[in-house]
N, C-alpha and C positions, 0 to 999 in steps of 0.2 A: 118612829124608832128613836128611840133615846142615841148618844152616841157616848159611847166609855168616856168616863172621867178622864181628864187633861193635868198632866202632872204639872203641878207647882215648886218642885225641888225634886235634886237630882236623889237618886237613891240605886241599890244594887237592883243590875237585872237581873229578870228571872225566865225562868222556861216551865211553861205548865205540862203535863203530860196527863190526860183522860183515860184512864183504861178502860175495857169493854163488862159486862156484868150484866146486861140485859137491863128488869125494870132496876137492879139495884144500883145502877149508874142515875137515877133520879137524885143520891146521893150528891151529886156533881154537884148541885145546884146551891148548895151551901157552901162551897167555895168560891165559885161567883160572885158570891152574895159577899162575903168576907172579903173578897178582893177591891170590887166595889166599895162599900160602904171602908175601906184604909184609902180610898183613892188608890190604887197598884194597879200595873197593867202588866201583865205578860209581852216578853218581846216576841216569842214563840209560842205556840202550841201545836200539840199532836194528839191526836185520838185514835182510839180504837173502837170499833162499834157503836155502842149506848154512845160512847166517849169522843168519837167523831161526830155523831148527830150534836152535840152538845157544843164541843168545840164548835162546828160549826158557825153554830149561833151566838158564841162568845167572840167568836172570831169576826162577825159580821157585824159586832156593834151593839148586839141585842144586851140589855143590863141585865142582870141575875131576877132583879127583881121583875122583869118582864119576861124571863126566862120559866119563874117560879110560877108565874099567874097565866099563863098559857098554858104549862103543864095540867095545872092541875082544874082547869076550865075543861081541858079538851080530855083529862081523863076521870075526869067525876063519874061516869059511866059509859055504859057498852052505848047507852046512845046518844052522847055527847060525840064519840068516835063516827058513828053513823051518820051523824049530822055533818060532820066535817068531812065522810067522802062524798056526803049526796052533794053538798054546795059546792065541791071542788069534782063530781062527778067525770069518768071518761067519756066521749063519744060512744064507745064502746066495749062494753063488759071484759071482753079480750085483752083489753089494753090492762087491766088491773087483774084481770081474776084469772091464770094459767088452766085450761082444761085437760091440754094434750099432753103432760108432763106430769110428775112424781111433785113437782113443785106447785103450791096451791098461788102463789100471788108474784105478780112481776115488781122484783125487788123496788123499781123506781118510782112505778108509778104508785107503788103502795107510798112510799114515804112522801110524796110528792101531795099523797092527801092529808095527811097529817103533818108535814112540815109549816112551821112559820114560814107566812110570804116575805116576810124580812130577812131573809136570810140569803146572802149573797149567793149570785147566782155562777158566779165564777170566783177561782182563787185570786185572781188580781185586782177583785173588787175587796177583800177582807178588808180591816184596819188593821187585824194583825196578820201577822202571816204565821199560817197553817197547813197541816201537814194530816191526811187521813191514813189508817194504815188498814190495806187488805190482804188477801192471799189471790196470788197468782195458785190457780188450780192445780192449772198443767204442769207450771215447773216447778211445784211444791215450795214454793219460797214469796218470802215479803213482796209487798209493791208498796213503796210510799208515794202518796199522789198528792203532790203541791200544785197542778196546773191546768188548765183548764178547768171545764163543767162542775162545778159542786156535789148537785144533785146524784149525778154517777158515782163519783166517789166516794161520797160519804154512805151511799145505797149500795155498795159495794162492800164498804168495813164493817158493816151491821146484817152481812147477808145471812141469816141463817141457814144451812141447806135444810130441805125437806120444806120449809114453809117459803118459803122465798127464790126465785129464780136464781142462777148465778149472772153476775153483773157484767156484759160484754165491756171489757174495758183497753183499748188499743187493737180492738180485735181478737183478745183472750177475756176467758172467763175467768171472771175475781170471786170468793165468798168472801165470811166474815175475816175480817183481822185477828180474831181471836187467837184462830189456830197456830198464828205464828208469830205474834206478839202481842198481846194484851196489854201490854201496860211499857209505852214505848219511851219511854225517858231518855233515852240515849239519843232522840233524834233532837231534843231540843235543847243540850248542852251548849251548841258553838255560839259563841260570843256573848255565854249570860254566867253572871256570877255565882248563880245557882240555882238548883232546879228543884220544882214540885211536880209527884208522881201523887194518883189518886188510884189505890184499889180496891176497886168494888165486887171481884169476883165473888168472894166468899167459899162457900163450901157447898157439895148437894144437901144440904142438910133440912127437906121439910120441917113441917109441924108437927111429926107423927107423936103414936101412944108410945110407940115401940118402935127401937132401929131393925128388928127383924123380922116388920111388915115388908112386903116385897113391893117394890116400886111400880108406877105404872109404867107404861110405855111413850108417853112424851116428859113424861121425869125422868127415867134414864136418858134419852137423848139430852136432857137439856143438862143434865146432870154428869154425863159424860163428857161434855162438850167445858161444865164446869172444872170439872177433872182436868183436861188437857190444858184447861189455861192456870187453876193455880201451880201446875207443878212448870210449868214453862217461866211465871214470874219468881218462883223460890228458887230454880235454876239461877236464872238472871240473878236474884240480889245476891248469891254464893261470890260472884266477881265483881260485880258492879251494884253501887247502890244512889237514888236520888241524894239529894239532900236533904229535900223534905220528904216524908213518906207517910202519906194519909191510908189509915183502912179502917173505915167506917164500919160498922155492928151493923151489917145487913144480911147475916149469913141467914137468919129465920127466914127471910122473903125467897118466893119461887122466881125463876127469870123474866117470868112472865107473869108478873104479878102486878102488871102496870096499874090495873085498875085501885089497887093498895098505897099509892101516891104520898097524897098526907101519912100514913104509918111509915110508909120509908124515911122521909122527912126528919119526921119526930124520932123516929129511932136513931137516925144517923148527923142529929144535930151536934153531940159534942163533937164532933171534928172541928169545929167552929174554933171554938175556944184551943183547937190542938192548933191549927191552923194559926194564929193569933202568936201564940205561944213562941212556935217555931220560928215563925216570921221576926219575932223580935230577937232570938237569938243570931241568927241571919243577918238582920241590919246592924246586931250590935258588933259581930265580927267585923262590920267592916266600918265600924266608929259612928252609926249613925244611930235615929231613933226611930219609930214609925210615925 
């Protein structure tokens, strides 16, 4: 595991915030990569789903560029994925694959097969410090989880219902982050000079011939579940807004369009050069250069 770039000159902090978007959160992965390759580190990050799995890994030390070639090794296809549950297999089918329930896979240990083993195993191990966001079920409201177990946490803010168990966490059941904040910038404000939000939700908007084909039945769900998160960050920016505010051109890809990797990519490369952009207006406000 590589270890983040080590600043050579002082320069303004910052706060990254990941939001959730499913595979269009692969997007991420060019900001990394931009943050890296300026030498910049984040003092904070927070994620949301796609965007905590990711933090995560940014957070643990992993470089964009090992971020990038992992992705797209472990999703080159359906049996690139396959291969990485049989060598990372359960004891037992139970532990991964839910029978008794409405839920097809136990959130944790699904991610547990496909997560990088580089990735810290507790929050106290990060290099930076990070912040996953889910939803308490029961009392319909946020949980931000800076502490303890990784894996729970972040298998908690990426919970999807329907495919994914809900993640026991303190004793209560977590789903995804999405539903009650997608794209959390306001947790990583305190003590940085300014902050980056990335959103990848997009819109339901397939491939179709025509908008008044009728959707399927896990396009609505996933589409609906789209629905609820952009109008919760259009909310949000009416009062408050990042400093920087990325939204990459990923609305064509489905949530689940993991296997589409390289085209998310390629599609969502100029933020690159937005990123760049923004950055230098940023350091110039406060007399510096990149």
């Amino acid at each position: 595991m590589n270890q983040l770039i080590n600043q050579t000159k002082t320069h303004p902090s910052f706060g990254l915030a990941l939001g959730g978007g499913g595979a269009r959160g692969i997007a991420h992965i060019h900001v990394i990569e931009v943050l890296d390759e300026l030498g910049l580190r984040p003092s904070v990050i927070a994620g949301t789903s796609i965007g905590a799995i990711y933090g995560a890994a940014y957070a643990s030390g992993i470089s964009g560029k090992e971020i990038r070639d992992y992705t797209l090794d472990l999703l080159k296809s359906k049996s690139s994925v396959m291969k990485r549950i049989y060598q990372k297999k359960p004891e037992n089918l139970s532990d991964f694959f839910n029978p008794f329930t409405p839920s097809v896979f136990h959130a944790e240990a699904a991610l547990e097969m496909i997560l990088s083993d580089n990735v810290a195993d507790r929050f106290s191990q990060t290099l930076i410090p990070f912040k996953a966001i889910a939803t308490d079920f029961y009392a319909q409201k946020e949980a931000v989880l800076e502490s303890g177990e990784i894996v729970p946490a972040i298998a908690a803010s990426a919970c999807l219902p329907v495919l994914l168990q809900p993640v026991m966490i303190g004793g209560k059941p977590h789903v995804d982050g999405g539903f009650v904040n997608p794209l959390p910038f306001e947790h990583i404000r305190g003590g940085v000079d300014f902050t980056i939000a990335v959103d990848v939700n997009g819109q339901p908007r397939p491939p179709r011939k025509s908008d008044t084909d009728i959707p399927g039945v896990m396009e609505v769900s996933m589409g609906v579940t789209q629905i609820v998160m952009g109008s919760l960050v259009r909310e949000k920016l009416k009062s408050s807004r990042p400093d920087i505010l990325l939204s990459p051109k990923v609305g064509e890809f489905l949530v689940m369009d993991f296997f589409r990797a390289r085209e998310i990519l390629v599609a969502s490369s100029p933020i690159r050069d937005q990123l760049k952009r923004e950055l230098e207006r940023q350091f110039a406000k406060a007399g510096e250069t990149l």
